[in-house]
Every structure is written in C-alpha cells, then in structure tokens.
N, C-alpha and C positions, 0 to 999 in steps of 0.2 A: 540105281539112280532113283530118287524119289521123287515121284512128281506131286506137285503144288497144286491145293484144288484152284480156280480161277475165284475171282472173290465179284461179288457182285455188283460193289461199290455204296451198299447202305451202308450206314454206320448206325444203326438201331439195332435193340434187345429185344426190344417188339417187331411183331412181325408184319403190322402193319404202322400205317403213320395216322390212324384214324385216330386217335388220341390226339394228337397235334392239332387237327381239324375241328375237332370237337373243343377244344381248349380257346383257338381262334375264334368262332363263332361266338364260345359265352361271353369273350373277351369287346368282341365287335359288339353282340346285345347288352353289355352292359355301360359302354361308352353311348350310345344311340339312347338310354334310359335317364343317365346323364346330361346329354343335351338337351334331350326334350323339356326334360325338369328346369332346368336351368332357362329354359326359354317361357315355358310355361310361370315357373312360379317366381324365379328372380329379377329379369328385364323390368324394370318398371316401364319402359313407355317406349314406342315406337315412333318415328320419323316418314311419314310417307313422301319418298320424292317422286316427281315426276319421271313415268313410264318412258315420255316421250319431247321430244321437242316440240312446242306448240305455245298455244295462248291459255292460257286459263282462260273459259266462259265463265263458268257460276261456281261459286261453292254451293254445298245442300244443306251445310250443319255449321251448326254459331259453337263459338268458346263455350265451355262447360256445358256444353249439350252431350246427350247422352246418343249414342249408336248404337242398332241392333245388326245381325250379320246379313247379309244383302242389301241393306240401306245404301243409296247413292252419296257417298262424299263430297265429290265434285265432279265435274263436264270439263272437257278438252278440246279444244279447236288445232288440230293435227295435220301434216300433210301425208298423207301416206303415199307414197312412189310404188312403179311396178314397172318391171316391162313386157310390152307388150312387141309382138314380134320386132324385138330389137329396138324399141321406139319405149323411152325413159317416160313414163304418163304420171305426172301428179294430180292428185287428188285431195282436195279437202275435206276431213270426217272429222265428225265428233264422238269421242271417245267417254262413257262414263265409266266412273272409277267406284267400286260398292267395297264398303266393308265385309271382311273377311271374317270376323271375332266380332261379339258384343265389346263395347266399352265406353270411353268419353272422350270429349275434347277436350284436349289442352289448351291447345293453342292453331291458331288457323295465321299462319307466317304470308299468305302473298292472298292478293284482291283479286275479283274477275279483270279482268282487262291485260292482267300482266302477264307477261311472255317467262315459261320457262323454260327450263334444258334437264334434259334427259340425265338421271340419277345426282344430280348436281342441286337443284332445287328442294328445298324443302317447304311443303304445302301445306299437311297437318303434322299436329304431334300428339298420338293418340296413346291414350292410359287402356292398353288390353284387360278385361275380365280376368283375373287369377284365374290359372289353372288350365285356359284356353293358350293355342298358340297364337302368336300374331302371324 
C-alpha cells in the first residue's frame, strides 16, 4: 500500500511568499507617489469649508491676497460641548483657522457675522503654491 505524503496546502514554486510582499509594497509606493503628485502639481485650487458649526467672526485675508503657511485666514465663534460628570456643559470658544501651504486668495464666499455649518460651507477658495500639498 502506498502512502501519500500530506501536502501542505501552499500552491507556490517559491518557497517563500516574500516576493508577493515585496511586489505589494512597490505597488502601494508607487500609487501613494501618484496621489501625492496629482494633489501637489494638478488640483488647481482648494475649497476650505467650515471645521465646525458656528459664526464666522472675522476673515484675515481679502480676494487676491497672497497667504504664507501659518497665516490666520479666518476666526470662529463655536460652541464646543463636554460632559462633565454626566452633566452636557457648553461652551463658547473662538477657533482660528491658519494656512497650511503658501498660496492666494481666490475668493472669500461668506462675511463676518454669518453662521456656518460644518463641512457644508464654503469660506475661502484658495490657489495652493505648485508643488506643496494643500
């Protein structure tokens, strides 16, 4: 009677699967080299909406002004909530919003005094620096 060796259940010629892994990885770096690019050098312009629901207090920067990166864009008049041993506590803060990337202003879409909503709003529309991400 002849017995059968038990089989191991790979189905590779290699003896490891370290190829496969190494093939993923170049595959994932070069999709991720790709976005970047595409974000950096093609987007032409960005949309900043509001973080949060609140007021706009102030803008810092006029139509066709120019922004360097930490520059203040605009102020937010917010409620922020917490609880506090079981007890719901709001809070009013003011939130400032700074650029991220050198760039310009396009366009400044809503005035101090107006109430916006959280990622639904559009406040500026900023032309990022070629090359930088926004």
């Amino acid at each position: 009677m002849s017995r059968t060796q038990p089989s191991s259940g790979k189905m590779t010629v290699f003896r490891s699967d370290r190829h496969e892994d190494l093939a993923a990885m170049v595959f994932v770096a070069c999709l991720v080299c790709v976005v970047l690019g595409y974000m950096a050098y093609v987007v032409p312009s960005i949309e900043l909406k509001a973080p949060s629901d609140g007021k706009l207090l102030s803008v810092a920067v006029q139509q066709d002004g120019q922004v360097k990166k930490g520059d203040v864009l605009y102020s937010l008049e917010v409620a922020d909530k917490k609880y506090v041993q079981g007890q719901l506590q709001t809070q009013t803060v003011k939130k400032e919003v700074k650029a991220n990337t050198n760039g310009k202003v396009l366009a400044v879409k809503v005035k101090p005094g107006d109430a916006v909503k959280k990622d639904k709003s559009v406040i500026l529309v900023l032309d990022h620096e070629k090359g930088t991400l926004p």
